[in-house]
N, C-alpha and C positions, 0 to 999 in steps of 0.2 A: 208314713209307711203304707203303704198300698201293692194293689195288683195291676198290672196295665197287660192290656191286651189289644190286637188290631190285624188289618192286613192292609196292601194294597195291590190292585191290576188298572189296568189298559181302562176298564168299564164294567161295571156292575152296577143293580137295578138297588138304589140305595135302602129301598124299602126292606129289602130281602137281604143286604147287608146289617141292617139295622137288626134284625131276628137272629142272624146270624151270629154276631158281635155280643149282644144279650146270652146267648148258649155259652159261650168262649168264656165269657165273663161268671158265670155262673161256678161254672168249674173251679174258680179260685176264688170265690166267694169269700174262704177263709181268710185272706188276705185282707179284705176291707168290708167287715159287714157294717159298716159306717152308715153305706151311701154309695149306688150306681150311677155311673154318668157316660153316656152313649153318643157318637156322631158319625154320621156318617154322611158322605155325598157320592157322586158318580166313580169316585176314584181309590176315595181312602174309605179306612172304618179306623174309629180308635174308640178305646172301650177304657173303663175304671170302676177297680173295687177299689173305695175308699178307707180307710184307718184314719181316724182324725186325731192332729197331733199339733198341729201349729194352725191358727186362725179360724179355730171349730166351725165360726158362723162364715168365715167367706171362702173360706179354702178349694170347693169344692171343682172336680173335672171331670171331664176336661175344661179346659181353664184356653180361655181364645184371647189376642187381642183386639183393640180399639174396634180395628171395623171387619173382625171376624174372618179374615182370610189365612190367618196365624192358629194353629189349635196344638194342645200339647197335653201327652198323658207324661207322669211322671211318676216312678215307684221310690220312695229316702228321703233323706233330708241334706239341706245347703246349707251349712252352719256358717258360711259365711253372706247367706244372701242379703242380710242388711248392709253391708258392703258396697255389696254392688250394687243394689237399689238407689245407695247412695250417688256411686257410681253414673248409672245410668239416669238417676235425676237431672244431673246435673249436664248431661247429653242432651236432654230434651223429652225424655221420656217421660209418661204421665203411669202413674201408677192407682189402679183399683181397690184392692184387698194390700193387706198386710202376708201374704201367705209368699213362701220361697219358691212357689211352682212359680207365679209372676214375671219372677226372674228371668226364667229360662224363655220366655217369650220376647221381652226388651232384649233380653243377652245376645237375641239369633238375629236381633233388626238389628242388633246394633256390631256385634261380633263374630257371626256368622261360623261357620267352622272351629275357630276356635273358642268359643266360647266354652266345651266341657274344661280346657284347660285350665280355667279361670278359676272354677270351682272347687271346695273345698265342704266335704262331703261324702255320702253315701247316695249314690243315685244310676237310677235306670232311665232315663226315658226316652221318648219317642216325639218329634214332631213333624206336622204337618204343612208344606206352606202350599195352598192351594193356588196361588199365584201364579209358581215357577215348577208346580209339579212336581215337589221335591219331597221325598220321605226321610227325616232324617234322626238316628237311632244313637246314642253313646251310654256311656256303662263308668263306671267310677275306677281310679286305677289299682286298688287292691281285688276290684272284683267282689264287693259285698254284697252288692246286689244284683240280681240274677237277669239277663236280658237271651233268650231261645229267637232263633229264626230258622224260619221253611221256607225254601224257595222251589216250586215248581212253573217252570214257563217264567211267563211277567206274572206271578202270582207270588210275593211275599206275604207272608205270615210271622207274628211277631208276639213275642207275650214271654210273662214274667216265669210261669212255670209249663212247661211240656203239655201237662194234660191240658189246658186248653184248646191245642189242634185238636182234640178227637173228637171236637164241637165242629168243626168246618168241614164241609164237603170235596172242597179242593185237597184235603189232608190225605195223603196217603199212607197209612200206617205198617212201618216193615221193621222185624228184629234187624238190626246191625250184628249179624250172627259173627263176623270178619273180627270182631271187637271183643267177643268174648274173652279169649284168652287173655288180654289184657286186662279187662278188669277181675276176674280171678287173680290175678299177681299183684295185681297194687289196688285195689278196693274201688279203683275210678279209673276213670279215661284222661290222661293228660292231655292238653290242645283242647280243641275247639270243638271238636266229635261229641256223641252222644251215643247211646244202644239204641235210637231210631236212627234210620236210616234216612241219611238228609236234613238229619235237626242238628243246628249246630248254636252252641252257646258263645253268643258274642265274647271277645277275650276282654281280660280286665284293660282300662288307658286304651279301648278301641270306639269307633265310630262306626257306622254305616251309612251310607244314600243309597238311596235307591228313587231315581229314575228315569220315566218309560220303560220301566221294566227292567231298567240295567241295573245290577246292585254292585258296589262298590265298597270296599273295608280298610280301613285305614290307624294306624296308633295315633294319639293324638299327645302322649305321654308317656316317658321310659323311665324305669327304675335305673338307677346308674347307682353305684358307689365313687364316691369322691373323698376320699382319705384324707383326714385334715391330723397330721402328725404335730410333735412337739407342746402338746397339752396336756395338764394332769388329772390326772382320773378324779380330783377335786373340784377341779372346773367342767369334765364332762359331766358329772352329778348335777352339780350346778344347771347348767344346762337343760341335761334331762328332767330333770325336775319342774324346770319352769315352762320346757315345753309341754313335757305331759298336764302340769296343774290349767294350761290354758285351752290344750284339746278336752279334759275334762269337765270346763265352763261351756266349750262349744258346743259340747254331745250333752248338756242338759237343756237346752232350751227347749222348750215344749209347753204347753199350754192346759198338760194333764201331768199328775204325779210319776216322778222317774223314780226307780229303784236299781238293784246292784245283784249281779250274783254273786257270791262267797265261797269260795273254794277253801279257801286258808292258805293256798300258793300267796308267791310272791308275789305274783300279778291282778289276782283279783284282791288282795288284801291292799294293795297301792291306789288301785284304781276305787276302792269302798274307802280308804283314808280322805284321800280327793274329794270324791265325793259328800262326804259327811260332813264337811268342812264349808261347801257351798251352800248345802240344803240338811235342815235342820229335822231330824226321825227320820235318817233313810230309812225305809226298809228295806232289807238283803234277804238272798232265799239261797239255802244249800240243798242238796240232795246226797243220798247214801245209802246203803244196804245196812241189813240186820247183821251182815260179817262184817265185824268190825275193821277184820284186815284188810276188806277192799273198799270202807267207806270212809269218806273226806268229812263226815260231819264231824267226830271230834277234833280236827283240823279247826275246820270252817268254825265251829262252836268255840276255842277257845284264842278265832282270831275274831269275833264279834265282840264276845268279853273284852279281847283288848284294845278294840276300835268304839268300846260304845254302841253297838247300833243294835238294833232286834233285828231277831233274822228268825223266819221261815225253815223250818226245817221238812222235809219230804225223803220219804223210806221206801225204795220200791224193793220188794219179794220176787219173786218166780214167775208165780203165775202171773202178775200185773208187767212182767217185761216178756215174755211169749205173748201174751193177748195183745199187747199195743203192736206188736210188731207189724201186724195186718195195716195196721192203719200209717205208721209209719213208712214201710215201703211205700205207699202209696204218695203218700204227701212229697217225698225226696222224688220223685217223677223217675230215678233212675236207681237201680238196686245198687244201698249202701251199708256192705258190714261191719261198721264201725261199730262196736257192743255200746261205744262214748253214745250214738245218739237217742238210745232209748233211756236213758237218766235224765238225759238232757228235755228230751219229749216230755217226760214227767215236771222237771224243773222250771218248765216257759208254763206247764199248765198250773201250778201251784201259783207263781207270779203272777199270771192274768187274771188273775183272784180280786189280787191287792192292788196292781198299778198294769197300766198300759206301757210303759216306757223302760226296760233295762238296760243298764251297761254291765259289759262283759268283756273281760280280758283277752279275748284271741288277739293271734298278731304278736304278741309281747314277743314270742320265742325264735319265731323265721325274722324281726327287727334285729333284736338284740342277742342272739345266739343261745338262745334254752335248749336245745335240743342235745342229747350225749350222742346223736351223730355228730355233730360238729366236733367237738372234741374226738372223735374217731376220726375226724379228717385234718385234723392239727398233727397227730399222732401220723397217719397215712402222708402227710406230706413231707415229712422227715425222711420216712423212707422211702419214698422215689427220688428221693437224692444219690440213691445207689444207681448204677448199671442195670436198665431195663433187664440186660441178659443175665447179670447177677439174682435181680428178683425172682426171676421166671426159673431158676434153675435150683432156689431155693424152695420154690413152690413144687418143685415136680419132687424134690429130696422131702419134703415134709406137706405131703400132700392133707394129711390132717387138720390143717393149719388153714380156719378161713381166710387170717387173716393177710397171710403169705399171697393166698391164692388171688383174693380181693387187689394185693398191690401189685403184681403181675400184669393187672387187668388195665383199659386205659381208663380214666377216670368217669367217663360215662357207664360202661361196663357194670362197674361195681356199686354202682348208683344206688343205695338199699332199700331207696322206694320204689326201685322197679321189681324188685321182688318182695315187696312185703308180709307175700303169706305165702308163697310156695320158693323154696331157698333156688330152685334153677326151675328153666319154663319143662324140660323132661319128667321133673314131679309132679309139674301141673297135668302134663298133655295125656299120663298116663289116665287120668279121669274125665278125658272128654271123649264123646261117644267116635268123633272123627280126628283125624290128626287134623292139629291146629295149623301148620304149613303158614302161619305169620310170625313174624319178627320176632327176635327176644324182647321180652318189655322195655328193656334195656333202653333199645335201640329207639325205642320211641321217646326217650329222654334226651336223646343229642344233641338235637338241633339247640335245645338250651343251653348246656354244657357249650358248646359248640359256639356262644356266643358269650361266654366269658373264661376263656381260657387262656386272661393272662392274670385271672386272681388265682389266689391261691385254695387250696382246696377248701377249708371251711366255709369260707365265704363266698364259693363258686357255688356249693351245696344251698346256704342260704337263696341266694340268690334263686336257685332252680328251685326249692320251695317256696317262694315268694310267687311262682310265676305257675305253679304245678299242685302240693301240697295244699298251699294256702285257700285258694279259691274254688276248689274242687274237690276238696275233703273239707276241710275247718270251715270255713266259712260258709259252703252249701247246706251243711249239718247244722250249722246255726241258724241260717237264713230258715230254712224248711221248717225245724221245731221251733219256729217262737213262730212262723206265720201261720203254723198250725192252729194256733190259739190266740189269734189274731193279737199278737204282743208284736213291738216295736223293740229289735234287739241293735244297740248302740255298741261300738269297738274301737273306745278311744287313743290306743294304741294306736292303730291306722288310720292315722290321720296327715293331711300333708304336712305339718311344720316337726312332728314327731319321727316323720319320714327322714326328713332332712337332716335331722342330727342324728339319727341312728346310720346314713349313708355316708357320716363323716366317721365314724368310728373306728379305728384301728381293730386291726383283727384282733389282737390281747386283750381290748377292752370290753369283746364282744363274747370270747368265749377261749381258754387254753387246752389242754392237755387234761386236768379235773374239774376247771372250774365252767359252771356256765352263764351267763347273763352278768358277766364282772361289773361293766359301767351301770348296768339298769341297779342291779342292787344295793353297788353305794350310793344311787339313785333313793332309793327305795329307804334305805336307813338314815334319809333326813326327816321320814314321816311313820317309819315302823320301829318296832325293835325289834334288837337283831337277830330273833328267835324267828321271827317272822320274815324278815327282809332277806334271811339265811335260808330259809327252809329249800329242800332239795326239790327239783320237781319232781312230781307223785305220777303224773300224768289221770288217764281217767280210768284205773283197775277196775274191772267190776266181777263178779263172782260166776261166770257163764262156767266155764271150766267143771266145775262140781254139779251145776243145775242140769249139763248136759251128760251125768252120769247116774241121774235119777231116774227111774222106770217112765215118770209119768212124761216127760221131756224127751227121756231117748226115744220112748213111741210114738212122742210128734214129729218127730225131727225125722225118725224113722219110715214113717207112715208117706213123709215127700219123699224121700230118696229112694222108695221104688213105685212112687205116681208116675201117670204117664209124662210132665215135664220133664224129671230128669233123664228118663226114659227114650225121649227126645235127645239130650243132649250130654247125658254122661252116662258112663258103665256104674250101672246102678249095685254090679256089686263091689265093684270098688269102693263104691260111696259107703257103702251097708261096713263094708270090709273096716275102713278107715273108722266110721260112729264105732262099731265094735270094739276098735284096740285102744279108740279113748276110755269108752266106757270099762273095759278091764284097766286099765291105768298104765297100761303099757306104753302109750304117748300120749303129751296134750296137742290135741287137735283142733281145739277150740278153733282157732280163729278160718282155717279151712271148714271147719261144718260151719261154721255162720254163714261163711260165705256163697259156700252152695246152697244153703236154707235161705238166704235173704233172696237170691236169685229167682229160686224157683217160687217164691214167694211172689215178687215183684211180678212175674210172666204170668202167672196166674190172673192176676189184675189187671193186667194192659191188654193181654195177648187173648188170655183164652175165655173169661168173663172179666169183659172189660167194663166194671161198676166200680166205683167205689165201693168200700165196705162202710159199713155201718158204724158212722162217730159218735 
């Protein structure tokens, strides 16, 4: 696990690229305070902060071959690269080091283009062939790991997290102000976009080239469902079982101590059984609040009991989730208010205590159908077996009625990621300073929907959280706080052979009308019990709602929503208005104030003292 950074043009003075690349690199420090490693010549720059995780003593990059005209930074790990080492041994390739970067250098003399296909992994990187002039970029196809590019002119810029451009000269730094509204409704940007203007996040299963200056982007890999009917939920167990037990051998290889977080859900309790089973004293870490009713530690605590293993426990209060949050915006490059990743922030910092290396359960629910939207879309699919004009006329007769109103709509429409915090964008727009005059959030989900509309609705939803949800909430929130603390976070759920049998699953086996994750958890109850293998999912509650009806909280929260940021760009007494009718208990508001607190947070940072804060 590491940070990669770089650019490339036409010609630059390598010396002065060399300084440059150093600043860039500096900025994600967090990501590899291992070991820096710098190159540059007339054309390219590539940069590395290292995290040492596999081959400590040769590992190191960039990583070139034989006669130096090949160089590659790379951020993950290739849980299959002795494979292909093998592989390519047996081509004719000579190998140096024992480390998986290696790989990717034979992989490109000998595979060229497709060589990310090959791979089986979490990975970002980038290489150089100074030969052919060729800059060449791909990304892993869940999107785990994080790959940004800037292009102005023949000027490409490239790197693991955003705040590295604000190190280069060439960088032009602008709010994406067009993009607000949308992530006010759904907490992120779907696609490729970002709130810089011109920074855009490679997509997950994509590539890039670039050159002389031309840049080029291409899929190298598609998620598909391929339904394999006429099998019993005794053989999909089967199955799932022993694909998960073997993606959980691949996500422990490392060279330093792995550990586990522990939720006490069905999925990290699965993936801590696995575990324990390969390597002897896991240690696991939970986190939790002092309210009992929104902490997973007696969960977590009384699925450690029944796994054997010690586990970590971490209790974060009030004041220690306000105070991180400065630093957390910062590290996520893009404002995220997700209340999940400050537990989470605290929980990778507890872990890097103990061990360098976690697994953790994301993934499980967008694979195999954990989510109670999906069962709202088993339910929804029933009824659009009525007469569009019968819906619509039952909607207008019983306008009360989301859910009437919902099936009326076409299945993009009622998309409920696209409005995750304001129920229509006229709620939202009444709190920005100008009319918003762009799209319903909605609409910026289609093109997905759009490309599988001959599944049926549960599995159409999956599908567009695989491609939206997944790598752009869940997964950024993870990547961001565990590199925060320079911890290596593993998601053996997503993995390709676990991919493939979850893409075979009939939709009953994935999730019905009550139940969710059917096949994973007769999966699950060859290695839990069924107390465990059963449990409902909790999701990540955490206690803001009340904290944000405290004096000492509402007058922080308060104290931005009539600073000059929001002042810039919302009616600051709508905002005042809204903190007010929470704090009398007249609505919960929570997830709306976070969201304009985390915003004007983040802009503060980037925009108008543009430092870090103080770690």
């Amino acid at each position: 696990m590491c940070g990669i950074v770089g650019f490339a043009e036409e010609h630059h003075d390598p010396a002065a690229a060399r300084r440059t690349l150093q600043e860039m690199a500096a900025l994600i420090r967090h990501r590899g305070p291992d070991g820096e490693g710098l190159y540059a010549d007339g054309r390219a720059a590539l940069g590395h902060r290292r995290l040492s995780i596999i081959d400590l003593e040769g590992g190191g990059q960039p990583m070139f071959n034989e006669d130096g005209s090949l160089v590659v930074v790379f951020n993950g790990e290739i849980y299959n690269y002795r494979e292909l080492a093998r592989q390519l041994s047996a081509a004719g390739h000579s190998f140096a080091t024992h480390s998986d970067t290696e790989v990717l250098l034979h992989g490109w003399e000998q595979w060229g283009k497709a060589l990310p296909g090959k791979l089986r992994g979490m990975f970002a990187f980038v290489l150089w062939d100074s030969r052919t002039g060729t800059l060449f970029g791909a990304r892993d196809l869940f999107g785990i790991k994080p790959l940004y590019y800037y292009r102005r002119g023949e000027l490409l810029l490239f790197a693991s997290e955003i705040k590295a451009f604000l190190a280069h000269p060439g960088f032009v730094k602008r709010f994406n102000a067009d993009r607000l509204p949308d992530y006010l409704s759904c907490e992120y940007l779907p696609g490729d976009e970002t709130l810089f203007t011109g920074v855009y996040e490679l997509l997950p299963g994509h590539s890039f080239t670039w050159r002389a200056g031309r840049l080029t982007r291409e899929a190298y890999a598609k998620i598909r469902y391929r339904i394999r009917s006429g099998r019993s939920l005794e053989e999909w167990a089967e199955e799932i079982d022993k694909a998960f037990t073997h993606s959980v051998a691949a996500h422990k290889i490392a060279d330093v101590e792995v550990g586990a977080f522990l939720s006490g859900g069905v999925d990290s309790s699965l993936t801590v059984a696995k575990a324990a089973k390969q390597q002897k004293h896991l240690q696991c870490f939970s986190v939790g609040y002092a309210e009992e009713a929104y902490s997973e530690l007696p969960a977590a605590r009384q699925a450690a009991q029944a796994l054997d293993v010690p586990c970590t426990e971490t209790t974060v209060g009030p004041a220690d989730f306000f105070a991180a949050n400065r630093a957390i915006q910062w590290y996520l490059d893009e404002p995220m208010p997700n209340p999940a990743e400050v537990p989470l922030y605290f929980l990778c910092q507890a872990a890097r205590r103990k061990v360098k290396v976690v697994l953790s359960g994301e993934g499980a629910d967008e694979l195999f159908g954990g989510y109670p939207l999906y069962c709202q879309g088993v339910h929804m699919q029933a009824w659009q077996r009525l007469p569009r004009s019968v819906r619509r006329l039952l909607a207008r007769c019983l306008p009360g009625s989301g859910f009437l109103r919902r099936g009326a709509q076409n299945r993009w429409q009622r998309c409920a990621r696209a409005n995750y915090v304001f129920a229509t964008p006229a709620e939202r727009d009444c709190y920005l300073k100008r009319p918003a005059g762009t799209p319903p959030p909605a609409r910026r989900f289609k093109p997905w929907f759009d490309q599988v509309r001959g599944l049926d609705e549960a599995t159409a939803l999956q599908w567009v959280d695989l491609h939206t949800w997944l790598p752009r909430d869940i997964l950024r929130k993870a990547d961001r706080m565990s590199m925060a603390h320079s911890l290596e976070l593993r998601v053996p759920f997503l993995d390709r052979e676990v991919l493939a049998v979850a893409m075979g699953l009939p939709r009953q086996l994935r999730c019905t009308r009550r139940k969710t994750k059917v096949a994973l958890r007769a999966a699950a109850a060859r290695s839990l019990s069924p107390e465990l293998s059963g449990r409902k999912k909790r999701g990540f509650p955490v206690p803001l709602a009340g904290w944000l009806r405290q004096d000492t909280y509402y007058t922080m929260v308060r104290e931005k929503f009539v600073g000059p940021v929001a002042e810039q760009f919302f009616d600051t007494r709508a905002l005042c208005e809204l903190l007010e009718a929470h704090r009398q208990g007249k609505v919960n508001a929570m997830t709306k104030i976070w969201s304009f607190y985390c915003f004007i947070l983040w802009y503060e940072l980037y925009f108008v003292d543009p430092q870090p804060p103080q770690l």
